[in-house]
KEGUTI-411403 format. One record per residue (C-alpha): z, y, x; residue number from 1. Coordinates in nm, 4 decimals. Layout:
BEGIN
<rec z="Z" y="Y" x="X" nr="NUM"/>
...
This chain:
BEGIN
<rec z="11.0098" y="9.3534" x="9.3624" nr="1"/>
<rec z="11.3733" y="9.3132" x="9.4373" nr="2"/>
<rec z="11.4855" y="9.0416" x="9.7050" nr="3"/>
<rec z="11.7767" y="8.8513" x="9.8050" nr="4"/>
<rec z="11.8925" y="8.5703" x="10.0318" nr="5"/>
<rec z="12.0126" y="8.2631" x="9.8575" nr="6"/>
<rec z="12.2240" y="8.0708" x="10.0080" nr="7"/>
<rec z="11.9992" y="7.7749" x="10.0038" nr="8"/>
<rec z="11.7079" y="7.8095" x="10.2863" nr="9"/>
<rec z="11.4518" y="8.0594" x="10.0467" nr="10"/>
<rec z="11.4107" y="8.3837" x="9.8991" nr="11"/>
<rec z="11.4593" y="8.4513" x="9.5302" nr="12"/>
<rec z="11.2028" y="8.7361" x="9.4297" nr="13"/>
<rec z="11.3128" y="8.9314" x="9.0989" nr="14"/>
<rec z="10.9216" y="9.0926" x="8.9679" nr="15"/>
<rec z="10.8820" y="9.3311" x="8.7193" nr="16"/>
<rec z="10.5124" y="9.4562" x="8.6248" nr="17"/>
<rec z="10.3764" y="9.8075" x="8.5871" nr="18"/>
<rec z="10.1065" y="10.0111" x="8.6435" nr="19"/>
<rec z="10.0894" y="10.1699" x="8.9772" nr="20"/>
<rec z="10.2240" y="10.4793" x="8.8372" nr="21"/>
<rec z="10.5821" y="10.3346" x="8.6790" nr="22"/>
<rec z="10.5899" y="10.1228" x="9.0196" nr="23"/>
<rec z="10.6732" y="10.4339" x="9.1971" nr="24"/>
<rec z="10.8563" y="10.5560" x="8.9801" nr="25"/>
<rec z="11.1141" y="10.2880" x="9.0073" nr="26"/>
<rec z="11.0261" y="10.2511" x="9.4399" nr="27"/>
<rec z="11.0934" y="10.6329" x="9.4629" nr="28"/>
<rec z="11.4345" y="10.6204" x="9.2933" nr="29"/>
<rec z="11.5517" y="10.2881" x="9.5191" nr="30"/>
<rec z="11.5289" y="10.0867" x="9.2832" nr="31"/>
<rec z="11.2965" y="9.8327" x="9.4323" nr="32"/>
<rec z="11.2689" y="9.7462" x="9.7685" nr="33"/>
<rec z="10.8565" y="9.6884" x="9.7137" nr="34"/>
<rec z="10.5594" y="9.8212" x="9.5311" nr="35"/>
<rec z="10.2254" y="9.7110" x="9.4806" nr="36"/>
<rec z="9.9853" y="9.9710" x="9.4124" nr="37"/>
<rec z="9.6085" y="10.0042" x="9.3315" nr="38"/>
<rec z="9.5643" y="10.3586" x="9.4477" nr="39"/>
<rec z="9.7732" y="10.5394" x="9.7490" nr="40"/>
<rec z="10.0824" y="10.7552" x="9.6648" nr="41"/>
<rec z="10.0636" y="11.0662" x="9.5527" nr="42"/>
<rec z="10.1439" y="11.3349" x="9.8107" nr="43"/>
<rec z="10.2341" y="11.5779" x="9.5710" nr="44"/>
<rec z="10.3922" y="11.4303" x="9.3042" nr="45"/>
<rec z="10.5191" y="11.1129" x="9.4072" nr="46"/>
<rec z="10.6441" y="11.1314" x="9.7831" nr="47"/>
<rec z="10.8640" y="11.4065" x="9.7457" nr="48"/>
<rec z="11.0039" y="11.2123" x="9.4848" nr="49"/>
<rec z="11.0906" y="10.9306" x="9.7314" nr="50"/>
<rec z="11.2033" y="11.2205" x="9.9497" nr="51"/>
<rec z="11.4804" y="11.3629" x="9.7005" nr="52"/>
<rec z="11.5934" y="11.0171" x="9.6952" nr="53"/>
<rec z="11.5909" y="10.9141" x="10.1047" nr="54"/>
<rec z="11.3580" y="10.6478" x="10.0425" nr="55"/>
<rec z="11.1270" y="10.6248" x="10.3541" nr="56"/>
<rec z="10.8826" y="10.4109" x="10.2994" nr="57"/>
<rec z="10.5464" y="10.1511" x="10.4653" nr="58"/>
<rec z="10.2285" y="10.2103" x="10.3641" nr="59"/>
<rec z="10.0417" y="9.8678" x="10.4236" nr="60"/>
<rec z="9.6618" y="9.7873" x="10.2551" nr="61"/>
<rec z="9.6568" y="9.4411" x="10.1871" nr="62"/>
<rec z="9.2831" y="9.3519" x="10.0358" nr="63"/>
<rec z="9.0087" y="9.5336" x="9.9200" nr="64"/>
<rec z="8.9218" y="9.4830" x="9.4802" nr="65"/>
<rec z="8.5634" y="9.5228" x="9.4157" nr="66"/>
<rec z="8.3908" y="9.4844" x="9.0608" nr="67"/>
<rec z="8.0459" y="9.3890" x="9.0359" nr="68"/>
<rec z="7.7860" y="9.4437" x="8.8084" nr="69"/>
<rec z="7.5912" y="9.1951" x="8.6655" nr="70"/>
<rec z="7.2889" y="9.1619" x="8.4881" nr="71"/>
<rec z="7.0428" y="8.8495" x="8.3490" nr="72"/>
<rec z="6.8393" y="8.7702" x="8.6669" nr="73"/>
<rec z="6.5064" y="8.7898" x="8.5323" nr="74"/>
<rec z="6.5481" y="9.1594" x="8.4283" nr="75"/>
<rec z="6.3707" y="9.4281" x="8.6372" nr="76"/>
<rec z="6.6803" y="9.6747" x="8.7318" nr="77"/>
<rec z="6.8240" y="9.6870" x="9.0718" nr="78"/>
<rec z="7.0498" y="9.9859" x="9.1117" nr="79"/>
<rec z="7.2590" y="10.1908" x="8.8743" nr="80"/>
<rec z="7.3868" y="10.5364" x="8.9612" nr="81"/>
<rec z="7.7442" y="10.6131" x="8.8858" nr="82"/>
<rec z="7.6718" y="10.8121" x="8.5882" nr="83"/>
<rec z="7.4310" y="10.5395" x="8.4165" nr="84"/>
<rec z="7.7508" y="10.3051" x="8.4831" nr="85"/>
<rec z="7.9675" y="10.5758" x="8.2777" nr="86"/>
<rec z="7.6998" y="10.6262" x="8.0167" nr="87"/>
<rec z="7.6523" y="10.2471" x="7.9499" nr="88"/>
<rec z="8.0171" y="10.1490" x="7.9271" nr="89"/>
<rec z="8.1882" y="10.4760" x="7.7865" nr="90"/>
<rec z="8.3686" y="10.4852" x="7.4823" nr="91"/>
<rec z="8.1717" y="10.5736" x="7.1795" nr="92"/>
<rec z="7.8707" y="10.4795" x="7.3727" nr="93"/>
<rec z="7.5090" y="10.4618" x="7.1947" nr="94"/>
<rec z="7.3195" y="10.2691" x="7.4700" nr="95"/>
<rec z="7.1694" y="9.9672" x="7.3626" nr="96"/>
<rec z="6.8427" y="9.9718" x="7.5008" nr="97"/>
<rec z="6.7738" y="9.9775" x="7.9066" nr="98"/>
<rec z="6.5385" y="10.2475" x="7.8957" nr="99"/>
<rec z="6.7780" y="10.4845" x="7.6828" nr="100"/>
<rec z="6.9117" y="10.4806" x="8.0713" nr="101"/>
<rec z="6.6255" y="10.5572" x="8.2351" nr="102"/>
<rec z="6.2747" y="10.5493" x="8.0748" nr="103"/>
<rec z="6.1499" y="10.3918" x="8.3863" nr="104"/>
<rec z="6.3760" y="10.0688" x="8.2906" nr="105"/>
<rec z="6.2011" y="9.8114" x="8.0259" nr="106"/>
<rec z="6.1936" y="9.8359" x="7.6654" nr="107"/>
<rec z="6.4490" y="9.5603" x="7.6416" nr="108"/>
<rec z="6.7712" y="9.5452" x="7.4399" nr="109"/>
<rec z="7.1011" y="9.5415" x="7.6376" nr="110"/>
<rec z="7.3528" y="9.2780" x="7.5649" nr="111"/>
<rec z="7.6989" y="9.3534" x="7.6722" nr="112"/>
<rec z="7.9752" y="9.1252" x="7.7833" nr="113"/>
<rec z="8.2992" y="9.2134" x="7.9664" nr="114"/>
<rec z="8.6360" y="9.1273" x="8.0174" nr="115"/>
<rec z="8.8806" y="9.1685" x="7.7317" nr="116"/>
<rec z="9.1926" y="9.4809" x="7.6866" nr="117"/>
<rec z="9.4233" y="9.2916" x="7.8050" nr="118"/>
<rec z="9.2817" y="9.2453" x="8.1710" nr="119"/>
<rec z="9.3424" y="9.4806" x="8.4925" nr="120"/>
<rec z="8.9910" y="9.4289" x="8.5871" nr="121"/>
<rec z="8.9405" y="9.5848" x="8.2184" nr="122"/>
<rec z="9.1874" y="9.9000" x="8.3234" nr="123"/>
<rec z="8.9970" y="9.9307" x="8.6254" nr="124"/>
<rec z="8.6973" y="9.9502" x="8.4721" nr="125"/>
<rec z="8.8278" y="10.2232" x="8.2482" nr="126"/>
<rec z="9.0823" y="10.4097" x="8.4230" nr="127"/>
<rec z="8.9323" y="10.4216" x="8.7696" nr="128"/>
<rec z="8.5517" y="10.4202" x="8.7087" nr="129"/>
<rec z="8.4728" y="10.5916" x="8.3608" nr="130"/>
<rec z="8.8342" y="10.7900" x="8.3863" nr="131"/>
<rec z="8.8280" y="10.8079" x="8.0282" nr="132"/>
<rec z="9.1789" y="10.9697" x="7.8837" nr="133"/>
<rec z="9.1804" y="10.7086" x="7.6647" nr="134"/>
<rec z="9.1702" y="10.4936" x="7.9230" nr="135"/>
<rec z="8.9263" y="10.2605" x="7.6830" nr="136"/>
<rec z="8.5477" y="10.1247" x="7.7353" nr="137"/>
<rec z="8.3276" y="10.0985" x="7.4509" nr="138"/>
<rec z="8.4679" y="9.8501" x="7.2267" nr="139"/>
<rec z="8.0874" y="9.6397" x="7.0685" nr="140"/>
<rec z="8.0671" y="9.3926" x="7.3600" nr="141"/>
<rec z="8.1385" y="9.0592" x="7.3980" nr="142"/>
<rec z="8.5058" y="8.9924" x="7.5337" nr="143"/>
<rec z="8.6552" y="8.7482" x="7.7183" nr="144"/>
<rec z="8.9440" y="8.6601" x="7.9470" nr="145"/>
<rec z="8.7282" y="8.3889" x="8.1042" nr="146"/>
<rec z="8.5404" y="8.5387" x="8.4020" nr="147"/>
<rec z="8.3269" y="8.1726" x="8.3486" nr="148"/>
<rec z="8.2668" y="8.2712" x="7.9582" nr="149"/>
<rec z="8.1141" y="8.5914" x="8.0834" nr="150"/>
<rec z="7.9006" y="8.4223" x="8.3258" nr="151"/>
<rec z="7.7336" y="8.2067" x="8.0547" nr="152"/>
<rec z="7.6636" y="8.4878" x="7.8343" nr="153"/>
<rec z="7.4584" y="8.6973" x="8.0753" nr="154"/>
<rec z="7.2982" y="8.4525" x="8.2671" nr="155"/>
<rec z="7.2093" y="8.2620" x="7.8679" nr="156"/>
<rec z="7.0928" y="8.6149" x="7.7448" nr="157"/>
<rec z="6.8001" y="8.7864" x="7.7977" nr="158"/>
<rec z="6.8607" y="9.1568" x="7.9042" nr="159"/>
<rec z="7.2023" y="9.0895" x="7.9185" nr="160"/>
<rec z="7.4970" y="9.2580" x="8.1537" nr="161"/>
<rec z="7.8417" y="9.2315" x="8.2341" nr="162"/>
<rec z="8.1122" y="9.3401" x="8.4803" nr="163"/>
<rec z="8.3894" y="9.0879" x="8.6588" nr="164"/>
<rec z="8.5456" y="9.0746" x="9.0339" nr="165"/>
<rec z="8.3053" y="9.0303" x="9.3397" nr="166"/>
<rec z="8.4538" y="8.6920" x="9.4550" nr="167"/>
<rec z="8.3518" y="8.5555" x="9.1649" nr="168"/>
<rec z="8.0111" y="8.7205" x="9.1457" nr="169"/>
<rec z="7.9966" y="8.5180" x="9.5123" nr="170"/>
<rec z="8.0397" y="8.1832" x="9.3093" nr="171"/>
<rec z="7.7981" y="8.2163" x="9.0903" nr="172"/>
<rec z="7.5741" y="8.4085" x="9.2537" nr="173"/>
<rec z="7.2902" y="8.1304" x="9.1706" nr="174"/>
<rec z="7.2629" y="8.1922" x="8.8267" nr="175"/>
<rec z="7.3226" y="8.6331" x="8.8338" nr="176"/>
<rec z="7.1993" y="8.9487" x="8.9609" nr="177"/>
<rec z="7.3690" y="9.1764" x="9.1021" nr="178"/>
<rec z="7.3180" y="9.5405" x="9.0829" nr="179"/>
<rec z="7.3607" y="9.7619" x="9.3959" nr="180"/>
<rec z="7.5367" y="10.1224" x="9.2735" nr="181"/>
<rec z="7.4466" y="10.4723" x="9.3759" nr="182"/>
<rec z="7.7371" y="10.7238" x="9.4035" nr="183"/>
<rec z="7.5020" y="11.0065" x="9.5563" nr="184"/>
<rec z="7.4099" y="10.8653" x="9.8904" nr="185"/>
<rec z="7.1635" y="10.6021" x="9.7713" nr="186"/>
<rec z="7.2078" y="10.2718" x="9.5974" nr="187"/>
<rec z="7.4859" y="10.0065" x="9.7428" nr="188"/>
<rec z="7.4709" y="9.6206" x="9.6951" nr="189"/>
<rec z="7.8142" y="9.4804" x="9.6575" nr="190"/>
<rec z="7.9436" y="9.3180" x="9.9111" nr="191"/>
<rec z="8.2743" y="9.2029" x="10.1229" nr="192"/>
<rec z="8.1418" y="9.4358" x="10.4138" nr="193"/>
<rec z="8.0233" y="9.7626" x="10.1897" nr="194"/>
<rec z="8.3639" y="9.7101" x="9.9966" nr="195"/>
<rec z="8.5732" y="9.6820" x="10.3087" nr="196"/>
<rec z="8.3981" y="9.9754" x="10.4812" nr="197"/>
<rec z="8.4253" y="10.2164" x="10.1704" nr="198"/>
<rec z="8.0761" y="10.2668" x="10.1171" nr="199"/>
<rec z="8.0172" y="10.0363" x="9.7845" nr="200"/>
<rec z="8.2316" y="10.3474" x="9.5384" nr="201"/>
<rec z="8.3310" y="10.4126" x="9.3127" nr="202"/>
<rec z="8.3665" y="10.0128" x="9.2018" nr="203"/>
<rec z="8.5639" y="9.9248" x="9.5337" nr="204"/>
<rec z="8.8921" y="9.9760" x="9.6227" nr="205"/>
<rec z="9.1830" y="9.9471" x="9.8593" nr="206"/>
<rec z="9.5390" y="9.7496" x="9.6966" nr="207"/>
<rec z="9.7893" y="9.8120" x="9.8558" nr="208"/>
<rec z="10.2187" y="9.7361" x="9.9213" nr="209"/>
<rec z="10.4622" y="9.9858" x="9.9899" nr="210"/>
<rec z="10.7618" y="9.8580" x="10.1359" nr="211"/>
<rec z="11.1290" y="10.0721" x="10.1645" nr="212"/>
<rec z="11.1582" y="10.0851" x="10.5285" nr="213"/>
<rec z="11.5914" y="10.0817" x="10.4776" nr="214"/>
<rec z="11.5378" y="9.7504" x="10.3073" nr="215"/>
<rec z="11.3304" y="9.5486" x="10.5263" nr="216"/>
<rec z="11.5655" y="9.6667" x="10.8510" nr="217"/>
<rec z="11.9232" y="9.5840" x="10.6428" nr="218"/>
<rec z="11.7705" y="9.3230" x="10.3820" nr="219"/>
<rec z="11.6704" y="9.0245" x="10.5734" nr="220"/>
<rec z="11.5011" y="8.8749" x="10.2540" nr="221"/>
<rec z="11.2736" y="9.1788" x="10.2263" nr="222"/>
<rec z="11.1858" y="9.1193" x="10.5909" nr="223"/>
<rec z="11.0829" y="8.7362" x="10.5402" nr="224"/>
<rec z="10.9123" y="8.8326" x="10.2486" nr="225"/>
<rec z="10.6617" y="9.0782" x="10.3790" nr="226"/>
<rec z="10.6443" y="8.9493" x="10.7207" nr="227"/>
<rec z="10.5358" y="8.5821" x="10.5303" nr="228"/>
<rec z="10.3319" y="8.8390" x="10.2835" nr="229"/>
<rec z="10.1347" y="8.9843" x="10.5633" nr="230"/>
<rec z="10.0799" y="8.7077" x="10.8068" nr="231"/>
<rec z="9.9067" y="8.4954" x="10.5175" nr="232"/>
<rec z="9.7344" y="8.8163" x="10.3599" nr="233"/>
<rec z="9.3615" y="8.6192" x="10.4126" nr="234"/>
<rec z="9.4740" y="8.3197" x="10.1933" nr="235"/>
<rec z="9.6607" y="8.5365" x="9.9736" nr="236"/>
<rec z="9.3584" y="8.7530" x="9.8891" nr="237"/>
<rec z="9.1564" y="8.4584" x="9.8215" nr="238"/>
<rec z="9.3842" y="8.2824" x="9.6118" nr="239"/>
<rec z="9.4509" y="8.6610" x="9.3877" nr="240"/>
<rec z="8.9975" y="8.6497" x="9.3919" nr="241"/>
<rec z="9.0336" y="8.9593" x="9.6190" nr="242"/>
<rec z="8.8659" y="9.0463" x="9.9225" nr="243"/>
<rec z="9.0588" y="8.9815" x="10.2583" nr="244"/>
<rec z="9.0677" y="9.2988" x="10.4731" nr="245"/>
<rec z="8.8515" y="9.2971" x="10.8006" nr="246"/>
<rec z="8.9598" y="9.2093" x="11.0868" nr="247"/>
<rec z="9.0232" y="9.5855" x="11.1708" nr="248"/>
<rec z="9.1722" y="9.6745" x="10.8593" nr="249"/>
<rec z="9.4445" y="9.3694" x="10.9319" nr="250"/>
<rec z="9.4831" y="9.4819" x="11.2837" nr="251"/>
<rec z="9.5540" y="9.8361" x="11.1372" nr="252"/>
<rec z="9.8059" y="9.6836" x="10.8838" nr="253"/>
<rec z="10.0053" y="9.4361" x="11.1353" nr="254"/>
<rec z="10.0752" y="9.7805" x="11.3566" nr="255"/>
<rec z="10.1910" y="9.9661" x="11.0311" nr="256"/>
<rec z="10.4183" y="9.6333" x="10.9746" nr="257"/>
<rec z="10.5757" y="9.6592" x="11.3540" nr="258"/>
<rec z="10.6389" y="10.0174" x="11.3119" nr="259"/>
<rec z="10.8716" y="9.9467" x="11.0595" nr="260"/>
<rec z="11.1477" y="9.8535" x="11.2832" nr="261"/>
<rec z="11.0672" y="10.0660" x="11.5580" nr="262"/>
């Protein structure tokens, strides 16, 4: 994002979208004064980038993304491991049966349903959790943009299961299951507090703005902005279906802010 003050009481906010990747791209060569990101920097190839170019910059996390796993709530699986998650959802993936995961599972036919290409919880899902080079899932489920459409499907169809954000999982929680994931130390139920405290992987995350530090002392458009960014982060995260940091993860993030102009 690139700010400036109008001269009318306001801030006009110029937004371009990337991936986090291109984002720094553009942050580490100055040409915007702030980045959202998905993932932190990357020491080796990114920062000295932004060194080359004298842009010192703000880490600040801002929420915590989490998707959840859901399946029909009459069907007798709890837990996942990491590497059933990959199997299931993989590209070119043959699983349509729950006990082709694990023969302890029923004999009962999986029906899939998931958010369509277009989506970033769709990109997460493939980029971040299978890590596929094609950056694809398997392509024979039921798609949809509508995070409401998906909840219909599984909870209307036996065996079924599907993946969407937490918060929502949280308003429908009535009519779903969720499953609890096991990365190697044991399975995890989803949650604000196993998301927050990095324990519910590799389907959490923390999101995150990076903020030119030059800018926000000399631009005071870029200083409204965040400052007004970061004292409303709780309502922001709600209103983006994100998960609001904790109250020591904020605390953390309000000292990062003030050492900006120290």
């Amino acid at each position: 994002a690139e700010l400036l003050r109008e001269e009318e009481p306001g801030v006009k906010v110029a937004v371009a979208e990337s991936g986090t990747g291109g984002g720094f791209e553009r942050f580490c060569a100055g040409e915007t004064d702030i980045s959202d990101a998905s993932r932190p920097i990357k020491e080796d190839e990114e920062v000295p980038v932004c060194e080359e170019n004298g842009v010192e910059f703000t880490e600040l996390q801002v929420a915590v993304d989490a998707l959840t796993l859901v399946v029909h709530p009459d069907l007798d699986v709890d837990c996942l491991t990491t590497e059933q998650v990959i199997e299931l959802w993989k590209p070119g993936s043959t699983i349509t049966n729950w006990n082709q995961l694990d023969p302890s599972f029923p004999d009962q036919e999986i029906s899939l349903f998931g958010p369509g290409t277009d989506s970033g919880t769709y990109d997460y899902m493939a980029s971040d959790v299978i890590g596929d080079e094609s950056e694809t899932t398997r392509s024979d489920y039921e798609a949809s943009e509508d995070d409401n459409v998906l909840v219909q499907g599984v909870a209307g169809t036996e065996g079924a299961t599907g993946y969407f954000g937490y918060t929502y999982f949280e308003e429908n929680a009535d009519k779903l299951k969720a499953l609890s994931i096991d990365s190697g130390n044991g399975c995890v139920e989803p949650s604000a507090e196993t998301a927050q405290a990095g324990e519910y992987t590799p389907l959490a995350r923390p999101l995150f703005v990076y903020v030119n530090n030059a800018k926000y002392n000399d631009n005071e458009a870029v200083a409204a902005y965040v400052d007004f960014f970061v004292e409303n982060l709780a309502d922001i995260a709600e209103i983006g279906q994100f998960i609001p940091l904790s109250d020591e993860l904020y605390g953390e993030t309000k000292t990062a802010l003030e050492g900006i102009a120290s």
